[in-house]
C-alpha positions in Angstrom: -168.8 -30.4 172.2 -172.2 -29.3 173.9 -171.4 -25.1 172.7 -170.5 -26.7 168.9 -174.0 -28.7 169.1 -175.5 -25.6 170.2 -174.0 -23.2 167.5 -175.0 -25.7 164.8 -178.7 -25.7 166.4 -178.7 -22.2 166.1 -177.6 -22.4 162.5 -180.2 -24.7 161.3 -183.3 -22.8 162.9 -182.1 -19.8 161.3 -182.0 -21.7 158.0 -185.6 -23.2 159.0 -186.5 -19.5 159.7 -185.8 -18.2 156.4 -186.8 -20.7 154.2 -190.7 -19.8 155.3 -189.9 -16.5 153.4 -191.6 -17.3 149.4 -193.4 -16.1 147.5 -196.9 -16.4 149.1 -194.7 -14.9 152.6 -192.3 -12.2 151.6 -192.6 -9.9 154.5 -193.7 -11.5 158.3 -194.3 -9.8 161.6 -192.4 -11.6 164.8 -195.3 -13.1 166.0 -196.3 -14.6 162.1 -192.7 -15.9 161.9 -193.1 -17.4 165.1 -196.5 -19.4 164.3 -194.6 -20.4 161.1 -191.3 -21.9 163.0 -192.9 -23.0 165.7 -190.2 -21.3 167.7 -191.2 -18.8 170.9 -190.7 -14.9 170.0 -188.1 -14.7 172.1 -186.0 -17.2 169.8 -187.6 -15.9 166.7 -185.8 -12.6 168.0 -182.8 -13.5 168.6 -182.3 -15.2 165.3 -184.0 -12.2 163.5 -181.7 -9.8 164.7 -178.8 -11.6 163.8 -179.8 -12.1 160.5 -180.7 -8.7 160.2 -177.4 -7.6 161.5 -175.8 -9.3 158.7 -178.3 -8.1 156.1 -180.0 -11.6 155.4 -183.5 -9.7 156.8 -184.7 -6.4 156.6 -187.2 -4.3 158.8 -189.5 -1.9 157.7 -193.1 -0.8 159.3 -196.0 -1.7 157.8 -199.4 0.3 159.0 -197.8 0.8 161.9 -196.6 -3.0 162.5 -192.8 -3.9 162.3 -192.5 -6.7 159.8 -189.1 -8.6 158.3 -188.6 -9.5 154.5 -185.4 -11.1 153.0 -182.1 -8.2 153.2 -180.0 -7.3 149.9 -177.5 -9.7 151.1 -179.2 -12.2 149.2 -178.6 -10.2 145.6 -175.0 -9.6 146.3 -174.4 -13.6 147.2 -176.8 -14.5 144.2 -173.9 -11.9 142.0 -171.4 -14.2 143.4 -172.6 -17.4 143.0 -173.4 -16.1 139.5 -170.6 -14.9 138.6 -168.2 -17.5 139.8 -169.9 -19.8 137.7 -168.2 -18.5 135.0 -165.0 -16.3 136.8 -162.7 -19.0 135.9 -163.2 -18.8 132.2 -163.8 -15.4 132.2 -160.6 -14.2 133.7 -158.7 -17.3 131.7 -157.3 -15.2 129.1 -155.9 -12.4 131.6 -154.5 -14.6 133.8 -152.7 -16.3 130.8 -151.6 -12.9 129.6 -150.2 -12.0 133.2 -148.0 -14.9 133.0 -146.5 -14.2 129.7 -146.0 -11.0 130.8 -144.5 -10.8 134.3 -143.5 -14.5 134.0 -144.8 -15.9 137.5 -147.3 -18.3 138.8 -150.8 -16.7 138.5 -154.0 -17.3 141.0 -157.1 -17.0 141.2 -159.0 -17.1 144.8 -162.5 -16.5 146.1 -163.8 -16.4 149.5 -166.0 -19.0 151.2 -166.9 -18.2 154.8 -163.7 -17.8 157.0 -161.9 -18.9 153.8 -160.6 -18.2 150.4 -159.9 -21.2 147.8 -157.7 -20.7 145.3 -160.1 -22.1 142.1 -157.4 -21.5 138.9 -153.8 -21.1 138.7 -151.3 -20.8 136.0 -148.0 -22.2 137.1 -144.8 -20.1 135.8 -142.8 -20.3 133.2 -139.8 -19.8 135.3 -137.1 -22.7 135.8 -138.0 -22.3 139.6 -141.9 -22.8 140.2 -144.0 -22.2 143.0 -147.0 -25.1 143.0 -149.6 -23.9 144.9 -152.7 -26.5 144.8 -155.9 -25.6 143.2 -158.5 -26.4 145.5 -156.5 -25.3 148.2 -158.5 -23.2 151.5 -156.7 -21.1 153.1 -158.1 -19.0 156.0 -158.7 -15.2 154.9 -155.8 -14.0 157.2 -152.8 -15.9 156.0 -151.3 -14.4 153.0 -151.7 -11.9 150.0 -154.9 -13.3 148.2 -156.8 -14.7 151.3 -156.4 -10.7 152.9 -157.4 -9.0 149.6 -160.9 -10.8 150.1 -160.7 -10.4 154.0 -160.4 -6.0 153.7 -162.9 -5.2 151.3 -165.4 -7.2 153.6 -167.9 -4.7 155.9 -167.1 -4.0 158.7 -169.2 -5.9 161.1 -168.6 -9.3 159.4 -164.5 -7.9 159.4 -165.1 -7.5 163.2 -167.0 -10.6 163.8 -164.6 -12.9 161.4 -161.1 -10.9 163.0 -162.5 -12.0 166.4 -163.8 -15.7 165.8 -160.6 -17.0 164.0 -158.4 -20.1 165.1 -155.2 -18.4 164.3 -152.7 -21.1 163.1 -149.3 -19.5 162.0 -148.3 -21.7 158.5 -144.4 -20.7 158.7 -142.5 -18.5 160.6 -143.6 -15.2 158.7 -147.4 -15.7 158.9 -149.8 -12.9 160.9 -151.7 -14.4 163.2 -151.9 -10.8 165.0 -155.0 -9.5 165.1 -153.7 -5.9 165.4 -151.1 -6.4 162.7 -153.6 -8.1 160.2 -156.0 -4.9 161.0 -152.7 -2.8 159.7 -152.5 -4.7 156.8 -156.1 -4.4 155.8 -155.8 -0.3 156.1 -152.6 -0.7 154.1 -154.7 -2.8 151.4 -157.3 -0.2 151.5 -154.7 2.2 151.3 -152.8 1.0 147.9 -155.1 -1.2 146.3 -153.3 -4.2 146.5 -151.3 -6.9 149.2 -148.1 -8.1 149.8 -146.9 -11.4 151.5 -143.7 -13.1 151.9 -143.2 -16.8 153.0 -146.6 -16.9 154.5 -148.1 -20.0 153.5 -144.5 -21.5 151.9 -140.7 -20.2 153.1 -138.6 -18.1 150.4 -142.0 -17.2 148.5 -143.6 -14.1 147.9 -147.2 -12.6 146.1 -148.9 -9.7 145.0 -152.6 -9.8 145.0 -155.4 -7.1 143.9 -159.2 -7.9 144.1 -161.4 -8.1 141.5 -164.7 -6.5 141.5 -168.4 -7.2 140.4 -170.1 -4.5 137.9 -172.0 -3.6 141.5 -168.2 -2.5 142.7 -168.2 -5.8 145.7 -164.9 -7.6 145.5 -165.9 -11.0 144.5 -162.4 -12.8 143.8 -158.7 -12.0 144.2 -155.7 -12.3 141.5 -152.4 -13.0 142.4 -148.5 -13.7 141.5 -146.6 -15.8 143.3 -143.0 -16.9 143.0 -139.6 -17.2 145.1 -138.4 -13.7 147.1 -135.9 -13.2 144.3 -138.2 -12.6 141.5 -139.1 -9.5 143.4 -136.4 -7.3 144.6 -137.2 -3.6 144.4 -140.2 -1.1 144.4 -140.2 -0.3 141.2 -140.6 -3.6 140.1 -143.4 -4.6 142.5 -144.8 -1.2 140.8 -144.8 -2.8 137.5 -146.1 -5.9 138.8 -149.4 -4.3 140.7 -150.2 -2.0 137.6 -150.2 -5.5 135.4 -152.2 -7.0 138.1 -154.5 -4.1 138.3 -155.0 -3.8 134.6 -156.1 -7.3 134.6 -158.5 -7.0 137.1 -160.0 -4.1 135.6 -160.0 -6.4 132.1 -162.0 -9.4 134.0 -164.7 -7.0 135.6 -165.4 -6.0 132.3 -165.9 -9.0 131.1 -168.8 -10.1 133.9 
């Protein structure tokens, strides 16, 4: 209880720390940052450098001074936010299209720290449905969508997220191996897309490709998901990854 106090501490002074960075302060020096906070140099650089490790701050030297002003992170999460504002509609017409097409449940998943939540869905037309919940989190090592938006992540924060999980296996078949999820992710990076079967239900199985920002950053994953029968051979999960593909490709012009 006392380290989970302390983390959350942590959190909020880094929070504190960056919210001094406006308009009248875009760039600071340790010791001007430190005045600002109120917090000693030594914490000021502890939180600075992890915040700079993750791209939230940036250093450059000024007159010969090191200084700090906000990192590019802040763009590529201002994309997303952006651009989930409108994903769901945007990719709406796809993800219809994808149904009629290959017939099986279609999803739509974005990430949210350790997470991904699956925001749309179409269910399938298919006597036998698969009903995943929209809504529904889903830690970013468990199945096809959730991994698709776990590999394309750099590959500090992979590092850092791989090692700080609480690995919970869902059903028999999920990976809750780190080395095995780290085969999967150069198998993703590999093909292009991700497999799972019975993951997060029994007798189910998914494709899932990700779906990228006109700045090339995955920002979502697409999916299929129905029982193990509706996929039985390669060149049927062939067909299946080009239609998912093709969609993708559809949605990212369309942001």
């Amino acid at each position: 209880m006392k380290e989970l106090s302390s983390k959350i501490n942590s959190v909020e002074k880094a929070l504190s720390l960056i919210e001094f960075f406006d308009v009248r302060n875009p760039k600071m020096s340790l010791q001007e940052i430190a005045e600002k906070t109120g917090y000693s140099k030594p914490t000021v650089f502890r939180i600075v450098c992890s915040l700079e490790k993750f791209g939230y701050l940036k250093r450059f030297n000024e007159r010969g001074e090191v200084k700090f002003r906000l990192g590019m992170t802040f763009i590529e999460k201002g994309e997303l936010v952006n651009n989930q504002i409108d994903l769901r509609e945007i990719a709406k017409s796809e993800m219809i299209r994808l149904r009629s097409k290959i017939g099986l449940s279609v999803q739509l998943a974005i990430r949210d720290g350790y997470e991904a939540i699956y925001i749309e869905q179409y269910e399938s037309l298919n006597p036998i449905r698969v009903f995943p919940q929209v809504g529904r989190r889903v830690p970013l090592y468990a199945a096809a969508c959730p991994r698709i938006l776990l590999a394309y992540l750099p590959e500090d924060e992979l590092d850092y997220i791989l090692e700080n999980f609480t690995y919970e296996a869902y059903t028999k078949s999920t990976i809750t191996n780190i080395e095995q999820i780290k085969q999967e992710i150069d198998k993703i990076r590999s093909k292009g897309y991700s497999t799972s079967k019975g993951e997060l239900y029994e007798g189910t199985v998914a494709i899932a490709v990700p779906i990228y920002s006109v700045n090339n950053k995955v920002i979502a994953a697409l999916s299929i998901i129905g029982v193990v029968n509706d996929i039985t051979n390669e060149k049927q999960l062939k067909e299946y990854v080009n239609e998912l593909k093709k969609s993708a490709a559809s949605i990212k012009q369309k942001l």
